[in-house]
C-alpha positions in Angstrom: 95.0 -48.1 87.2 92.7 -51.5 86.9 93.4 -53.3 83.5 89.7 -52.8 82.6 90.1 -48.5 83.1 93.6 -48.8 81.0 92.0 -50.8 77.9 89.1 -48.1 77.8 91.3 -45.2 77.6 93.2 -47.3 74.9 90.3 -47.5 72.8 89.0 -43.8 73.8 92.3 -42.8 72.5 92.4 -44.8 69.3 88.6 -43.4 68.4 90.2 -39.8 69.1 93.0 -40.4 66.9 90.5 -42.0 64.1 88.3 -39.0 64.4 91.2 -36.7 63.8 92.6 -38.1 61.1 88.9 -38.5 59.4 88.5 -34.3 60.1 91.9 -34.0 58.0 91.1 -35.7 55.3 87.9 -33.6 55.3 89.7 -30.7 55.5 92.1 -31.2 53.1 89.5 -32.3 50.6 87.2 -29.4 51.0 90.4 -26.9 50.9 91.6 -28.7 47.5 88.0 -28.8 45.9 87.4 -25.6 46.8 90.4 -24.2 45.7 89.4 -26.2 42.3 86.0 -24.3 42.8 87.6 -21.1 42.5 89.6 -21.6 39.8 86.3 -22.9 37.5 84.6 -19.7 38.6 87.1 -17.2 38.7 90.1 -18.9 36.5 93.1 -17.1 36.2 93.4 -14.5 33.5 96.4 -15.3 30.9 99.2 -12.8 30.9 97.9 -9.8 28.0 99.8 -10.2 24.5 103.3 -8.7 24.3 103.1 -8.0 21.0 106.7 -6.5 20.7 106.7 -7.2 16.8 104.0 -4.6 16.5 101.7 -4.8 13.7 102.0 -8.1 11.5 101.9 -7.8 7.9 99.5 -10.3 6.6 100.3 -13.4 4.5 100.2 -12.7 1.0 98.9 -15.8 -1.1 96.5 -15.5 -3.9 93.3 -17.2 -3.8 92.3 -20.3 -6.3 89.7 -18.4 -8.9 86.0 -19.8 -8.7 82.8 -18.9 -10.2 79.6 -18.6 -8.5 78.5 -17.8 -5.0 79.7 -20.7 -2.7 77.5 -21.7 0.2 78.8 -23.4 3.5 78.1 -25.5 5.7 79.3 -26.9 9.0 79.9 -30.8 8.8 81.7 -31.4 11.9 81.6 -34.5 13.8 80.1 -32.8 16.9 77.8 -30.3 13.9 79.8 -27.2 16.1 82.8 -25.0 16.2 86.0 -26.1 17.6 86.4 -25.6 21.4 89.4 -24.8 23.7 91.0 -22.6 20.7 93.6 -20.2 22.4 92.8 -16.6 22.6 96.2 -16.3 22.0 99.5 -18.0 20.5 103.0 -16.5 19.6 103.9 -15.2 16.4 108.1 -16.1 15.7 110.1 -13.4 13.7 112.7 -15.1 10.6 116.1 -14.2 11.5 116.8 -12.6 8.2 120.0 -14.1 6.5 123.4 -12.0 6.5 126.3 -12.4 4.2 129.5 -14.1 5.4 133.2 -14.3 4.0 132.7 -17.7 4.0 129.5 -18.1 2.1 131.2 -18.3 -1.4 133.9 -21.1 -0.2 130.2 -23.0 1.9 128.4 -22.8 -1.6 131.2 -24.7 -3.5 131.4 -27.0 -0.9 127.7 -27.7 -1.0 127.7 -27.8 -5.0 130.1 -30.3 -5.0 128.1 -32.0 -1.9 125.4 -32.6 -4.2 127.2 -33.8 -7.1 128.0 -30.6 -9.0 131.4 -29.1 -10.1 132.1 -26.2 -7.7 133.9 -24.3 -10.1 131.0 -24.5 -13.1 128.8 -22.2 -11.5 126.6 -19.4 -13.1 125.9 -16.2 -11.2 122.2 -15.5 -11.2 122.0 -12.8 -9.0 124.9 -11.8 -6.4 123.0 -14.2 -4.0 121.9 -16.8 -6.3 123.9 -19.2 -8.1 123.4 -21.6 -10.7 125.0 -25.1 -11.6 124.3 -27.9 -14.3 125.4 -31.4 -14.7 124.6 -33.6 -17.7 124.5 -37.3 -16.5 122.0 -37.4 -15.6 120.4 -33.7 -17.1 120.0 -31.4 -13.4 120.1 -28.0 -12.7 121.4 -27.3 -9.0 120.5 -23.3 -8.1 121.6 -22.5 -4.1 121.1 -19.3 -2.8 124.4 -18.7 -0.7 123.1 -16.8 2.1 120.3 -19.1 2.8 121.6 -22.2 1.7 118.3 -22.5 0.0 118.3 -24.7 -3.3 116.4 -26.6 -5.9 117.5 -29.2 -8.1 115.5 -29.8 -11.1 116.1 -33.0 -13.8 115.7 -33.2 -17.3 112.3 -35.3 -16.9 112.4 -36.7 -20.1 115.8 -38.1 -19.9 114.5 -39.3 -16.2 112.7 -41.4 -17.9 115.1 -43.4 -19.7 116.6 -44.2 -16.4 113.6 -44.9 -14.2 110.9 -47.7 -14.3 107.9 -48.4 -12.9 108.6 -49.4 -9.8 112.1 -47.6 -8.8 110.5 -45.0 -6.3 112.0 -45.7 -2.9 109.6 -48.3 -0.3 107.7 -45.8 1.8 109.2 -47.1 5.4 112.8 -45.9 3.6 111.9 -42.5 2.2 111.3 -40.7 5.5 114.7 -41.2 6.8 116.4 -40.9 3.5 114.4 -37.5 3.0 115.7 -36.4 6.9 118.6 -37.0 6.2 119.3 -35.2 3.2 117.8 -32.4 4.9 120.6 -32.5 7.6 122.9 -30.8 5.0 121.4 -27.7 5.4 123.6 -25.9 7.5 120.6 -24.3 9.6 118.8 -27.8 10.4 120.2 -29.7 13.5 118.4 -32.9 13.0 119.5 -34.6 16.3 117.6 -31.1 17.8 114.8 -30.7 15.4 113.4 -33.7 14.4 110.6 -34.2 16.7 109.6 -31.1 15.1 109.3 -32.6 12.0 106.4 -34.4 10.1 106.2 -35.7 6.9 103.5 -36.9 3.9 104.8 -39.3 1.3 103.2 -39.5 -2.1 104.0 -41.4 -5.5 104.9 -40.3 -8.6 105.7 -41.0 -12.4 107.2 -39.3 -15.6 104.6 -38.7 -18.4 107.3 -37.7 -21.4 108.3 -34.3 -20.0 105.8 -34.0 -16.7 104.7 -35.5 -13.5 101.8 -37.1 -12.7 100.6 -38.9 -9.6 100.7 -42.4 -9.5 98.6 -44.4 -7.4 100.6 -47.0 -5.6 104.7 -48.0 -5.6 104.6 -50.5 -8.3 103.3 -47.2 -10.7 105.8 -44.8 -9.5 109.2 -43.8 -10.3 109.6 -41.5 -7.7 108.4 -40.9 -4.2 107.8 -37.8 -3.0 108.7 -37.1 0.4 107.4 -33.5 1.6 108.7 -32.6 5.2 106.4 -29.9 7.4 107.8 -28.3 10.3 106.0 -27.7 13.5 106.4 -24.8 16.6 104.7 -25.5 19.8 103.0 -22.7 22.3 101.6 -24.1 25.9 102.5 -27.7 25.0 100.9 -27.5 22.0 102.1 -28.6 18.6 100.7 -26.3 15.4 101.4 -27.8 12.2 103.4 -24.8 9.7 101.9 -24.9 6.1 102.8 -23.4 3.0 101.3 -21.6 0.3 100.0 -24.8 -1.4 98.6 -27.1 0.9 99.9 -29.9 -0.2 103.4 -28.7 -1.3 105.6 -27.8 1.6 109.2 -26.1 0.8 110.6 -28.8 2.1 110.4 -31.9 -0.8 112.6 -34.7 -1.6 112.0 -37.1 -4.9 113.7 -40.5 -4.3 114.5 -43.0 -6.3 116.0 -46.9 -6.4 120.0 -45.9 -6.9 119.5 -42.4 -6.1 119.0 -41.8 -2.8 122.7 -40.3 -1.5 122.9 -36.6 -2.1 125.1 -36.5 -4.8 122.8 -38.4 -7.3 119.4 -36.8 -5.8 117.5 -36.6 -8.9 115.0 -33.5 -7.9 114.7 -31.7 -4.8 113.4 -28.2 -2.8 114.6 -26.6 0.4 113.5 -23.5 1.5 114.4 -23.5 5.2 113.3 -20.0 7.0 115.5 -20.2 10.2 113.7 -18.4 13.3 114.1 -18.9 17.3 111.1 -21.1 17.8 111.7 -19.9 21.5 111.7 -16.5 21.2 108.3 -15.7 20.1 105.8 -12.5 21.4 102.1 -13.4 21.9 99.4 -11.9 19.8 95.6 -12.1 20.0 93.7 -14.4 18.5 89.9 -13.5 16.8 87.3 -16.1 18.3 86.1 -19.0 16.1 82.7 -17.4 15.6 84.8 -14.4 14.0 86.3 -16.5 11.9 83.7 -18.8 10.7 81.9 -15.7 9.8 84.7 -14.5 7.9 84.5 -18.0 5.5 80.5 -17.2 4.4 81.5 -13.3 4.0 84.2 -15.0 1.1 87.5 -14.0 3.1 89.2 -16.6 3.1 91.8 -17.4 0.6 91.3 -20.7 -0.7 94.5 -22.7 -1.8 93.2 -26.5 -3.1 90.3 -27.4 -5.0 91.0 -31.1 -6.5 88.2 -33.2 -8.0 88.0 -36.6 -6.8 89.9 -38.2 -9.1 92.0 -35.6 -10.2 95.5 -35.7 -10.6 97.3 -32.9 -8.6 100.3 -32.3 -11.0 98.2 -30.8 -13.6 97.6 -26.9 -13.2 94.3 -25.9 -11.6 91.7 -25.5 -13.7 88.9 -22.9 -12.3 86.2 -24.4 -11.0 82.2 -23.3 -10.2 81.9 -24.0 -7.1 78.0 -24.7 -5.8 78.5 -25.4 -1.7 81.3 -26.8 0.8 80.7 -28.7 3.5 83.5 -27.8 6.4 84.9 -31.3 8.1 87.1 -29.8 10.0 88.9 -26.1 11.5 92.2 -26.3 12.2 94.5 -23.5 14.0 97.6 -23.6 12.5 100.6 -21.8 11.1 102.2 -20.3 7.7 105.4 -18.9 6.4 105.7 -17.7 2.9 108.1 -19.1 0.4 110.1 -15.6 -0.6 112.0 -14.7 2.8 109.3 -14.0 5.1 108.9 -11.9 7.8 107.1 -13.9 10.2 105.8 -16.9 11.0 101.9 -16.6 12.0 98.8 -18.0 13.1 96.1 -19.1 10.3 92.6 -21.2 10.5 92.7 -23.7 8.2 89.7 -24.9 6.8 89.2 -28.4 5.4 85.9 -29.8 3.8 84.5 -31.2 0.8 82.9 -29.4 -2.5 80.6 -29.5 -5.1 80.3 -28.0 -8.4 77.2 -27.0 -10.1 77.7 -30.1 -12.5 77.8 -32.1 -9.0 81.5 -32.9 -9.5 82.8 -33.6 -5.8 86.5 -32.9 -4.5 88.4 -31.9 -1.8 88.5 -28.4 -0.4 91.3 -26.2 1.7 91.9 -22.8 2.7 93.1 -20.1 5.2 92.3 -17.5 6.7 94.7 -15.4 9.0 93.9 -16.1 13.0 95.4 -12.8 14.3 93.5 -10.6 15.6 92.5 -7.4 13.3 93.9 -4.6 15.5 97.3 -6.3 15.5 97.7 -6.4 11.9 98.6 -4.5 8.6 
């Protein structure tokens, strides 16, 4: 073969082997975008609900009382409903609390945890017992199957203790608050504090009640309320409580008394359930529920003038219009031993009263769909 015939065959070959690989890559493209193609026209339907809790009971929390006929309006960013709402999430079942022949010895244990004589305990109910301690004035009430408790001070001796001032540096509280919560023998803080969140406020004595204060050099206490969260798909849904604001999970921290033993005032009511082990229920659409707002069905839980301080009781309020900021799918457990922890719509906004008083505006409105609940 002559040297010229040998170098064109070379480059005869080369172009052949260009020319494939070019047809590959235009295969492989047109099989992966139209295999995207697909997908955007016929996507995948989810797997149907399981719905092995059967019907959910709904949440029972009583609306804020209002006067007048409110009117809304939809204040978004966008001026639309949220998108990419699921049409379904999982509802989780509380594992309901069972009685031990430890739980009396546990309870001493944790009285005396906390800075209380085991043995000076009243009896409540079977379930729920009752300790004082008089320096400083506190009440220390557990409920032994639970390990549920509240410690409440004396707030006008509080006061002769605490300055302005004393409440515990914001960067501090949080882990202070955490770890306080780790006594509770159904938290696992190592496991479950990514699923965690927490909102820290300031507080003050006012002879015998709280009222906010507005920065740390006003307060003698900071509030440290922890939220929990559950996650579906990836997804991480915020759990409220009744109150907004209020989670059942709040420590009040102080300069000096920030180890369990000398917490001044405190509430933990921890609902253990397999955040796991959760069935799927059907949502109702957004339009459905947005609907549901203007026909008055939702249950509105915070109403605070601007201004206002949020210690004092709710006062009712004639409410003129709300504009809707934002719509929120979340979740909610109930403070007295639930049964479930479900989907709600959470709707936050801004009001006005008919004397054109302006505030801040909350409520809920269950998410499940109505022909899987009670």
């Amino acid at each position: 073969m002559k040297l010229a015939d040998a170098s064109r065959l070379f480059k005869q070959s080369i172009l052949i082997f260009i020319a494939l690989m070019v047809l590959y890559f235009i295969l492989k493209f047109s099989f992966i975008a139209g295999t995207v193609m697909i997908k955007v026209l016929f996507p995948p339907k989810p797997p149907a609900p399981t719905i092995q809790f059967g019907k959910i009971p709904l949440p029972n929390i009583e609306s804020l009382k209002t006067t007048g006929t409110i009117n809304y309006e939809l204040d978004t960013i966008s001026g639309k409903l949220p998108s990419g709402i699921p049409n379904q999430v999982s509802v989780f079942q509380v594992i309901k609390p069972g009685r031990d022949i430890l739980a009396e010895q546990r309870a001493k244990q944790t009285a005396t945890l906390f800075g209380f004589n085991n043995s000076a305990y009243t009896q409540i109910t079977n379930a729920e017992w009752k300790w004082q301690s008089l320096v400083p004035q506190r009440s220390f009430k557990l409920n032994i199957l639970t390990y549920n408790f509240e410690i409440e001070p004396n707030l006008s001796q509080l006061n002769l203790y605490l300055r302005r001032g004393d409440a515990t540096p914001e960067e501090k509280a949080t882990d202070i608050a955490l770890l306080m919560l780790s006594n509770h023998p159904n938290v696992d803080l190592k496991k479950d504090r990514s699923s965690f969140n927490t909102d820290i406020t300031f507080a003050r004595i006012n002879q015998e009640v709280l009222e906010e204060a507005s920065s740390l050099s006003e307060a003698q206490l900071t509030k440290v309320d922890i939220f929990r969260n559950v996650n579906y798909v990836d997804t991480k849904f915020k759990i409220y409580g009744e109150k907004y604001d209020n989670s059942y999970i709040n420590f009040y921290l102080a300069n000096g008394y920030v180890s369990p033993n000398k917490l001044l005032k405190a509430k933990v009511n921890y609902w253990n359930f397999d955040n796991e082990k959760g069935s799927t229920y059907p949502l109702k659409n957004i339009y459905t529920a947005w609907q549901q707002l203007l026909d008055g069905n939702a249950t509105i839980v915070k109403l605070v003038e601007d201004g206002e301080d949020k210690y004092k009781p709710y006062i009712q309020k004639d409410i003129k219009s709300v504009k809707i900021k934002s719509i929120e799918l979340a979740y909610i457990v109930e403070e007295d031993l639930p049964k479930f922890v479900q989907p709600i719509f959470v709707f936050t906004g801004r009001f006005e009263t008919n004397t054109g008083q302006l505030g801040n505006y909350v409520s809920y409105l269950p998410a499940l769909d109505s022909n899987v609940v009670k």
